[in-house]
C-alpha positions in Angstrom: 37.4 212.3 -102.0 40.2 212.2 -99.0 43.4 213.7 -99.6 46.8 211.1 -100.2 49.3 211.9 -96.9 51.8 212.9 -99.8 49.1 215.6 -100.4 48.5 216.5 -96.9 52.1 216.9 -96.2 52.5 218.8 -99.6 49.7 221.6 -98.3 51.9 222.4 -95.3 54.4 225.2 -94.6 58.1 224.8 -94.7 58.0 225.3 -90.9 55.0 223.0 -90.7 56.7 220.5 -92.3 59.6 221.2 -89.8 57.5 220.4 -87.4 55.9 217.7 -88.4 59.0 215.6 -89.0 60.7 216.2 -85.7 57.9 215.7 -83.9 57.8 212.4 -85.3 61.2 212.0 -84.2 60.7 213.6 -81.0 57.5 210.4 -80.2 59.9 207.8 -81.2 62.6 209.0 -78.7 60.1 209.2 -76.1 58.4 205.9 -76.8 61.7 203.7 -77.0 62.8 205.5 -73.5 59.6 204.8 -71.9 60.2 201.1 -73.3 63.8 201.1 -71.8 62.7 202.3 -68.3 59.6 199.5 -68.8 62.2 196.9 -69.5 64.5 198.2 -66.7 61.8 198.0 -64.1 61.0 195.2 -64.8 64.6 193.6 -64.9 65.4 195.7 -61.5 61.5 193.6 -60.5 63.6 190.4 -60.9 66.6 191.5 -59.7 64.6 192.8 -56.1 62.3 189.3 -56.2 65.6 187.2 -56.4 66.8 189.4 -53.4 64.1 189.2 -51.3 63.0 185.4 -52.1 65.1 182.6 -54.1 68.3 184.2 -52.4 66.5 184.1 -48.1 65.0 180.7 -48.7 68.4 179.1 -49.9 69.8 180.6 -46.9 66.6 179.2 -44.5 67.1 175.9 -46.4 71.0 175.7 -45.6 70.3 177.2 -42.1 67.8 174.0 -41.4 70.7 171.6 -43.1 73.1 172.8 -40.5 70.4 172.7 -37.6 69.2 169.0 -39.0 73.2 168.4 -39.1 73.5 169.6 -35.2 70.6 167.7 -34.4 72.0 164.6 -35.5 75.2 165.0 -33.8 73.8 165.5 -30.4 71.7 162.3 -31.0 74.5 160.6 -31.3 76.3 162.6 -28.1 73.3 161.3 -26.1 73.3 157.6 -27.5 77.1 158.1 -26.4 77.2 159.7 -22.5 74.8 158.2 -20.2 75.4 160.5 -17.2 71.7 162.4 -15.9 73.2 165.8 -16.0 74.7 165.5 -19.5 71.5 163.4 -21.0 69.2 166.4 -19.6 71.4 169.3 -21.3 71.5 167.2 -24.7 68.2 166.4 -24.7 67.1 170.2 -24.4 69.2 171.5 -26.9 67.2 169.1 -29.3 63.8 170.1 -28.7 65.7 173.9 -29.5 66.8 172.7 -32.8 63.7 171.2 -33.7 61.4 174.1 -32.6 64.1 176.4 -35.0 63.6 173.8 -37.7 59.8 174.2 -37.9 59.8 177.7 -37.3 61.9 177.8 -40.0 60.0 175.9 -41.9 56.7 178.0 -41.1 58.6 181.5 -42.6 60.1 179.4 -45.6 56.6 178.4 -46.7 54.6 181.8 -45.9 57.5 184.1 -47.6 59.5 182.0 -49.9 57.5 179.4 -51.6 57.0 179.9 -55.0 52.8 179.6 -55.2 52.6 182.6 -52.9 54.3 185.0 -55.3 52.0 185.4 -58.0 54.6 187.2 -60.5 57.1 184.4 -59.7 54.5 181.7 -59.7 53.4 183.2 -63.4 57.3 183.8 -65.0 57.3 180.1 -63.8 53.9 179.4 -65.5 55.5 181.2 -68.7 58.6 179.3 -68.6 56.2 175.4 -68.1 58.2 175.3 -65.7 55.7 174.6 -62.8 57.0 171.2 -61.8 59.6 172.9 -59.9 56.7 174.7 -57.3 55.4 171.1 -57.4 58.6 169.9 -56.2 59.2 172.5 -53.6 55.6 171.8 -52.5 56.3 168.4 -52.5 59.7 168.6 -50.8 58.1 171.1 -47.7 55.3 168.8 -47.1 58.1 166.1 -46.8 60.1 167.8 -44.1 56.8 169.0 -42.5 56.2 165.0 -42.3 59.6 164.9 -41.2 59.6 167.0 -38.4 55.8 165.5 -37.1 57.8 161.8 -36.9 60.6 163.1 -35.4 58.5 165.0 -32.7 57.3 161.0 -32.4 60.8 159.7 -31.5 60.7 162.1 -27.6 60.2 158.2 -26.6 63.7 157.2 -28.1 65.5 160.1 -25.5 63.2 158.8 -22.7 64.4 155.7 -23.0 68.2 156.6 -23.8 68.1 158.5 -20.3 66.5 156.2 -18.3 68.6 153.9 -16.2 67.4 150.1 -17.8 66.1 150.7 -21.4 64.7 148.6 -23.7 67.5 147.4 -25.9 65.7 145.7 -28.6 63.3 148.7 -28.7 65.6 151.0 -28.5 67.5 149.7 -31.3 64.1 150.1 -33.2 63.9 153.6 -32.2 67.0 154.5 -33.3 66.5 152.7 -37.0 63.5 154.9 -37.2 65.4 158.3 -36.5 67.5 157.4 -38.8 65.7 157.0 -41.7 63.5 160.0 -40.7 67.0 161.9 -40.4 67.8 160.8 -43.9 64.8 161.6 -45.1 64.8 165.2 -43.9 67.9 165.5 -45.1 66.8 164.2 -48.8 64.2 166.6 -48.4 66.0 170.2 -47.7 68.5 169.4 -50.4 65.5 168.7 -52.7 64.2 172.2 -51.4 68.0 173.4 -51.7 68.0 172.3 -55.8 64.5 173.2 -55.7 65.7 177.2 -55.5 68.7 176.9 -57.8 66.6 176.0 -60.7 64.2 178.7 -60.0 67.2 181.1 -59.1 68.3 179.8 -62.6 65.1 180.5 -64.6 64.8 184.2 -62.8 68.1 184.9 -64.5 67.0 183.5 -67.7 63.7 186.1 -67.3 66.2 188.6 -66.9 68.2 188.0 -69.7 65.3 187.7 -71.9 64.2 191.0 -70.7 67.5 192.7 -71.2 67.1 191.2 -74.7 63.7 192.3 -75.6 64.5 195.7 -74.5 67.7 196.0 -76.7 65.4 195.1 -79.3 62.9 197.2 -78.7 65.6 200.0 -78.4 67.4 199.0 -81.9 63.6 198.5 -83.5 63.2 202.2 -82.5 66.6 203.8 -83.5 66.2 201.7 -87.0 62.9 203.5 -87.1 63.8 206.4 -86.6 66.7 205.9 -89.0 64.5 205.3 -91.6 62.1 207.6 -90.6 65.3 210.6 -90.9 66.4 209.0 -94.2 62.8 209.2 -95.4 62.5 212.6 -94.0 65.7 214.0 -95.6 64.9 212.2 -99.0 61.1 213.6 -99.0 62.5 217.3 -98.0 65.5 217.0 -100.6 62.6 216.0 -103.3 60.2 218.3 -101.7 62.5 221.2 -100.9 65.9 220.9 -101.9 65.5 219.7 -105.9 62.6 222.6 -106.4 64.9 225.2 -105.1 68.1 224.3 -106.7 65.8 224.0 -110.2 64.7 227.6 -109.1 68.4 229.1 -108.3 69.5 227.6 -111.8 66.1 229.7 -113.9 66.8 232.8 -111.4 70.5 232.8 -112.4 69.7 232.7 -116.0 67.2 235.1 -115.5 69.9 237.2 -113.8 72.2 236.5 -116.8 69.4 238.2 -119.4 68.0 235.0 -120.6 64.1 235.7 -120.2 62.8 232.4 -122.2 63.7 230.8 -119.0 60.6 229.0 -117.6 60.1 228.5 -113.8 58.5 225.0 -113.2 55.6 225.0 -111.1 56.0 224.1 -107.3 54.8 221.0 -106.3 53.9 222.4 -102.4 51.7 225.4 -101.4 54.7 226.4 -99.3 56.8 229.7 -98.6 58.6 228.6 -101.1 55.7 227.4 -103.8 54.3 231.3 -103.2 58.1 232.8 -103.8 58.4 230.7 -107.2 54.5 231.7 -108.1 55.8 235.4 -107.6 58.7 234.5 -109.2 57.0 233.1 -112.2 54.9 236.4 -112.3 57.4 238.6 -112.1 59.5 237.3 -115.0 56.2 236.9 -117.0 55.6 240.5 -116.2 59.6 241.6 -117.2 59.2 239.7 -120.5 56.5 241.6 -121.8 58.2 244.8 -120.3 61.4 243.8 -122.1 59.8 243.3 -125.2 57.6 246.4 -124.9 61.1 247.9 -124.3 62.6 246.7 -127.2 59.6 247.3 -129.7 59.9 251.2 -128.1 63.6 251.4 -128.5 63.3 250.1 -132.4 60.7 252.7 -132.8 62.9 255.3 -130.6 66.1 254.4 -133.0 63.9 254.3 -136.3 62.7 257.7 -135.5 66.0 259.0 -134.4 67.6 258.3 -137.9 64.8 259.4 -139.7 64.2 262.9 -138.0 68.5 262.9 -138.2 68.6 262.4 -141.8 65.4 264.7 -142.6 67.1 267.6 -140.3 70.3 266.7 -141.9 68.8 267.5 -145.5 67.9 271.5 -144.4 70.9 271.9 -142.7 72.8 270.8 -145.4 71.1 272.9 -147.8 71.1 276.0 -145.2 74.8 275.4 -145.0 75.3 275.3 -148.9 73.4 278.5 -149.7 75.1 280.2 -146.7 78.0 279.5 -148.0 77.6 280.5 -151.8 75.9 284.0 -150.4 79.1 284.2 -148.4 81.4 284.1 -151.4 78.6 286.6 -153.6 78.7 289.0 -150.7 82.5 289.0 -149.9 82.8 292.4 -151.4 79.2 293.5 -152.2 77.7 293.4 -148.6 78.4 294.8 -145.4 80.7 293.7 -142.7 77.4 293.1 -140.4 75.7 291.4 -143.2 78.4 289.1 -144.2 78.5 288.7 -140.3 75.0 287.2 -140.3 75.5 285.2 -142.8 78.5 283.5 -141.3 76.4 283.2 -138.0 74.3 281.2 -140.4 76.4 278.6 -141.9 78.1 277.7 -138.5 75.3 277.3 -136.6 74.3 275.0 -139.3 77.5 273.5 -139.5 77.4 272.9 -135.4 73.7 271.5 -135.5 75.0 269.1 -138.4 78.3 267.6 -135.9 75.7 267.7 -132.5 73.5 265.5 -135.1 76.5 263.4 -135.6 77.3 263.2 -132.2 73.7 262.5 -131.1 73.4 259.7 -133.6 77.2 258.5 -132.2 75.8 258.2 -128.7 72.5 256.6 -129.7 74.3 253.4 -131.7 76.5 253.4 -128.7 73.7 253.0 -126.0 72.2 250.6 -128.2 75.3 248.4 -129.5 76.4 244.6 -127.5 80.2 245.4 -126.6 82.5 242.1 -127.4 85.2 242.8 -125.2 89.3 240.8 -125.6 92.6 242.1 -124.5 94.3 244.4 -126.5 97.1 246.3 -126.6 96.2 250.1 -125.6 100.2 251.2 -125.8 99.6 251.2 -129.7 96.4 252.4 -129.7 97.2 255.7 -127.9 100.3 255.8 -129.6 98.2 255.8 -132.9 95.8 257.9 -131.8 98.5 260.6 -130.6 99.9 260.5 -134.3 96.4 260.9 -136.0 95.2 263.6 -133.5 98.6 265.6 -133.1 100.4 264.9 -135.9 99.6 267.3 -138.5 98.1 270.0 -136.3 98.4 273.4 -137.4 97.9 274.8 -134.0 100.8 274.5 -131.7 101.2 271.3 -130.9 101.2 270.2 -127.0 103.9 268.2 -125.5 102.8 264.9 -125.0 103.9 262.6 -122.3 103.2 259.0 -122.3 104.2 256.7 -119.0 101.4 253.7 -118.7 102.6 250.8 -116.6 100.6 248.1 -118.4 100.9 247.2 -122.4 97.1 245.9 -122.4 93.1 246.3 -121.4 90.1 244.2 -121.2 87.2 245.7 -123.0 86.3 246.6 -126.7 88.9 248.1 -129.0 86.5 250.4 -130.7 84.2 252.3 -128.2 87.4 252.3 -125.9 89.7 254.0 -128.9 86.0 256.8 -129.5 86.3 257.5 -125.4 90.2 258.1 -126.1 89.6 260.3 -128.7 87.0 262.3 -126.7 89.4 263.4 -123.6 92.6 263.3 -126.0 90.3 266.2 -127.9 88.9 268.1 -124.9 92.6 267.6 -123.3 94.0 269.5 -126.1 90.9 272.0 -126.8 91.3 273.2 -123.2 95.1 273.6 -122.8 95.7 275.5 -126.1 95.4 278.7 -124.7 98.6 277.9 -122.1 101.7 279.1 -123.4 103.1 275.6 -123.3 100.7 273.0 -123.4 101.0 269.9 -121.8 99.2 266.2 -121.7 100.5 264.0 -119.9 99.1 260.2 -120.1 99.6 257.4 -117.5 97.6 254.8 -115.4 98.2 252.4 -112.8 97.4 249.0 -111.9 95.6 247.8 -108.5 94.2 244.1 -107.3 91.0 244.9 -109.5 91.4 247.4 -112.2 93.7 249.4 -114.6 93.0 253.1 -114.6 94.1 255.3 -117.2 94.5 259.2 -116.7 95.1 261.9 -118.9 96.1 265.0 -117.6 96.5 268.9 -119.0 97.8 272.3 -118.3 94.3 274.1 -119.3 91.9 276.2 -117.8 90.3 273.5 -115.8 86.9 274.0 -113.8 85.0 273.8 -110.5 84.9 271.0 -109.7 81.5 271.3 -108.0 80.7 270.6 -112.0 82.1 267.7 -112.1 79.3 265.7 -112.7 76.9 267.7 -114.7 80.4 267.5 -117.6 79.3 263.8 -118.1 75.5 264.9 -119.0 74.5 264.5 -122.5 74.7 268.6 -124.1 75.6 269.8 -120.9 78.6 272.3 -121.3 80.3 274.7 -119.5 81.2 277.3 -121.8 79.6 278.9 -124.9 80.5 277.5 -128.5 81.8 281.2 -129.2 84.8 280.2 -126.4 85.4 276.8 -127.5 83.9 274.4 -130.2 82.1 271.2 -129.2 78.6 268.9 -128.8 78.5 268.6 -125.3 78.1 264.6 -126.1 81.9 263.7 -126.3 82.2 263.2 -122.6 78.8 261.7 -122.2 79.9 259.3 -124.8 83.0 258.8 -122.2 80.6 257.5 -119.8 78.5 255.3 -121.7 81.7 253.4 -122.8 83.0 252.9 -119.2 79.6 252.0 -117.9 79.0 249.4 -120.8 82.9 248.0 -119.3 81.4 248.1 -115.6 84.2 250.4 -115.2 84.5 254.1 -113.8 85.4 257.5 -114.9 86.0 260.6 -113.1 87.8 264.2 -113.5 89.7 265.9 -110.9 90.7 269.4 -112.3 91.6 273.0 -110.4 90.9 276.2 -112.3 93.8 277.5 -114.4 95.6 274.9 -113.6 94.5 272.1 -115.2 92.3 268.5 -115.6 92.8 264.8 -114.9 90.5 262.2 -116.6 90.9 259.0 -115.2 89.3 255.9 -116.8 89.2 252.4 -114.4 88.5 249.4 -116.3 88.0 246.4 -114.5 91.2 243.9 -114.6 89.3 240.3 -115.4 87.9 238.5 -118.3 84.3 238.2 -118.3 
C-alpha cells in the first residue's frame, strides 16, 4: 500500500521539511525566470526582425518612390528640351534610375519579403493573416512587370531625340508610360501599406508576448503564494500547534501537575522524538513521585510511631528519675544523686530533640499558603512572650525595621523568629549587657530581616554546618538546645524561595539575616 504525500512529508525531519519547502520555492523562481528571459527573447526576436526587415524594406520601397518620382520628372524634362546634348544627359540619367529601381527591387525581394522569413512568414500564419504576403507578392511581381514595360518604352526616348518623330506615335508612347508610371506607382505604395500592416501585426506579436509573459510571471508568483501560504499553514499545523500544545503540558508539568498528558506527535520528527521522551520521562517522574509519596507516608507514619513509642520510656525514665531524686535528696550521696540527675535530663533533652525532630518533620512535609502580614506585630509579640517574664536578665532589645509587612506564611515565619530570637538571647547572656538588635531592609527584590547580638559568636568557617539538622557547636553542658532550631530556620526560608545567612565574629557577636522575596506568588 503506497504512502499518502501527507504521510511522506509527515516521516521527514524538521530540516527535511525545511528543505523540502524551499526547494519548492526555490524551482518556481527559477522556472518563472527562465519563462521571463523565454518571453524576453523572444520579444527582443521581434524587436531585431522589425529592425532588420519591415523597417529596410519601407525604407527600399520609399527609396524606389522617390527614384520612380525622379524618373518621371526627367521624362518630362526630355519631352520638354529638345537640344542633343541635353536629350543625351536626360536620357542617361534614366536608364540610372531604372537600373537602381530593379536592383532595388532584386534586394527587396531576396531580404525583405515576407515568404523568405520563415518566423515572420509563420507569426503571419498564426495571425491568418497571410493575405498580406500575398499582396506583397502580388504588388512585387507588379512592379517587376512594371519595370520590364518600362524597359519597352527605350523607343519613346529614341524617338523624343531624334530630329522628325513620329507625332501620332509618339503621343502613343507617351500614354503608355504613363499608365505604366501610374501603375508602378500603385504598386510600391501597395508594397509601402503592404509593410505597415505587417509592421502593425509584429507589434501586436509583441504585445501579446509581453502579455503572456506577465502572465506567466503572475501565474508563478500566485503559485508560489499559495504554495508559502500552504507551506506556513501545513508547518503551523505540523510544527507550530504540536509544540505550543507541548509548551502548555511542559509548563504544567513544571508547575507540579503530573496528570498532565502529552498528546502524541503526529511527525517522526526532532520534535515527535523530544515529545516521545518527553512523554517517558513524565511517565517515569509519575511513578517516581508516587513511589515518593507512598515512602514519605510510610517515612512520616514511622516517624510518629517510633516518636511516640520512645516518648513512652522516656517519659517514664524521666518520672522515676525524678521521684528517686526527691527519695534520695538526703539519703544518697552527692555522686549518686549526681547520676540520677544526669538521668532525668538526658531524658528530658531526648524528649525536646524528639519534639524538635517531629517539628521539622511536619514542616518539610507541610504546603505553605503564603499572604502579607504584618511582621511589626508579630515581633513585637513575640518579644513580649519571649522576654517578658524572664527571670534571667533581660537583654536590651532594639527594634528599627523599615517595612510594616512580608509575603510568606505567618506561622512557620513566627517558629523561624522564635528560633534566632532564642539562640540570640541564649548566646548573649553571658555579656554583661546584652544586646539584640532587630532591623532589615528593603531592595528591588526582597526584604531581609536581621537580628543581631552581643554574644560569643563563632568561626565563621562554621557557618554552614549551624544550619545542619543536630549539628551544634557546643556541648549541652555549655548551653541547652536540639541542634534543629536553626535547621528549622532553613527549611522555612527555603519553602519562601528566600535566603538565610549568619555573619558573626568571636566574642563579639552574630547577625542572622533572613531575605524573603518581595512579590506575591
Amino acid at each position: 500500500m503506497q504512502a499518502s504525500p501527507a504521510g511522506w512529508f509527515r516521516h521527514l525531519t524538521i530540516g527535511q521539511k525545511f528543505l523540502v519547502s524551499f526547494g519548492v520555492m526555490l524551482t518556481l523562481l527559477l522556472v518563472s525566470f527562465a519563462a521571463l528571459l523565454f518571453y524576453l527573447a523572444r520579444v527582443n526576436s521581434y524587436v531585431d526582425r522589425h529592425q532588420r526587415i519591415t523597417v529596410p524594406a519601407v525604407i527600399t520601397a520609399a527609396t524606389m518612390q522617390q527614384d520612380l518620382s525622379r524618373l518621371r520628372d526627367h521624362v518630362h524634362h526630355l519631352v520638354e528640351h529638345h537640344t542633343s546634348v541635353e536629350q543625351a544627359a536626360t536620357i542617361k540619367q534614366i536608364d540610372g534610375l531604372h537600373a537602381q529601381m530593379s536592383t532595388a527591387l532584386d534586394t527587396y525581394r531576396s531580404n525583405h519579403a515576407a515568404r523568405t522569413h520563415p518566423i515572420l512568414f509563420g507569426m503571419l500564419t498564426q495571425h491568418q493573416r497571410v493575405d498580406l504576403a500575398d499582396q506583397e507578392d502580388q504588388a512585387t511581381a507588379y512592379i517587376v512587370e512594371g519595370l520590364k514595360q518600362f524597359a519597352a518604352h527605350r523607343s519613346l526616348f529614341a524617338q523624343l531625340a531624334s530630329k522628325s518623330p513620329d507625332s501620332q506615335r509618339l503621343s502613343e508612347s507617351i500614354r503608355r508610360y504613363e499608365e505604366t508610371v501610374t501603375g508602378l506607382e500603385q504598386a510600391i505604395n501597395a508594397l509601402v501599406e503592404v509593410h505597415r500592416n505587417i509592421d502593425m501585426e509584429m507589434k501586436l506579436e509583441g504585445d501579446r508576448l509581453v502579455n503572456e509573459a506577465r502572465l506567466v510571471v503572475l501565474g508563478v508568483v500566485a503559485v508560489l503564494g499559495l504554495l508559502i501560504v500552504v507551506t506556513y499553514q501545513a508547518m503551523r499545523r505540523a510544527i507550530a500547534h504540536p509544540l505550543r500544545r507541548l509548551a502548555i503540558t511542559a509548563d504544567r508539568v513544571a508547575h507540579h501537575d503530573l496528570t498532565a498528558q502529552f498528546e502524541p506527535w503526529p511527525n517522526r520528527d526532532e520534535v515527535g522524538t523530544l515529545a516521545s521522551a518527553i512523554s517517558t520521562m513524565v511517565t517515569n517522574l509519575r511513578e517516581q513521585t508516587a513511589m515518593v509519596v507512598r515512602k514519605t507516608k510510610e517515612l512520616e507514619a514511622f516517624t510518629y510511631s517510633v516518636a511516640h513509642d520512645l516518648k513512652g520510656p522516656l517519659r517514664e525514665i524521666e518520672g522515676f528519675s525524678s521521684l528517686l531524686e526527691k527519695q534520695l535528696t538526703e539519703t544518697a550521696d552527692p555522686q549518686t544523686r549526681h547520676r540520677i540527675d544526669v538521668i532525668r535530663q538526658s531524658a528530658l533533652r531526648l524528649t525536646h530533640m524528639i519534639d524538635a525532630l517531629l517539628k521539622y518533620s511536619r514542616l518539610e512535609q507541610q504546603e505553605l499558603p503564603r499572604a502579607r502580614f504584618n511582621v511589626s506585630e508579630m515581633i513585637g509579640s513575640l518579644v513580649v512572650d519571649r522576654f517578658g517574664h524572664a527571670q534571667e536578665p533581660k537583654p536590651n532589645i532594639h527594634i528599627d525595621l523599615p517595612f510594616a509587612d512580608l509575603f510568606g506564611e505567618p506561622v512557620s515565619i513566627r517558629q523561624a523568629l522564635v528560633n534566632v530570637f532564642d539562640n540570640a538571647a541564649k548566646f548573649s547572656r553571658r555579656t554583661s549587657l546584652p544586646k539584640i538588635c532587630i532591623g532589615g531592609k528593603r531592595t528591588a527584590a526582597e526584604r531581609i530581616l536581621w537580628v543581631q547580638d552581643n554574644g560569643i559568636g563563632f568561626d565563621t568557617a562554621q557557618k554552614e554546618k549551624i544550619f545542619g539538622l543536630f549539628e551544634r557547636l557546643h556541648s549541652p553542658l555549655e548551653y541547652e538546645g536540639t541542634g534543629v532550631g536553626l535547621a528549622i530556620v532553613k527549611m522555612v526560608m527555603e519553602k519562601h524561595g528566600g535566603r538565610v545567612w549568619v555573619d558573626s565574629t568571636p566574642g563579639q557577636g552574630t547577625t542572622v539575616f533572613l531575605a524573603f522575596p518581595d512579590q506575591v506568588g
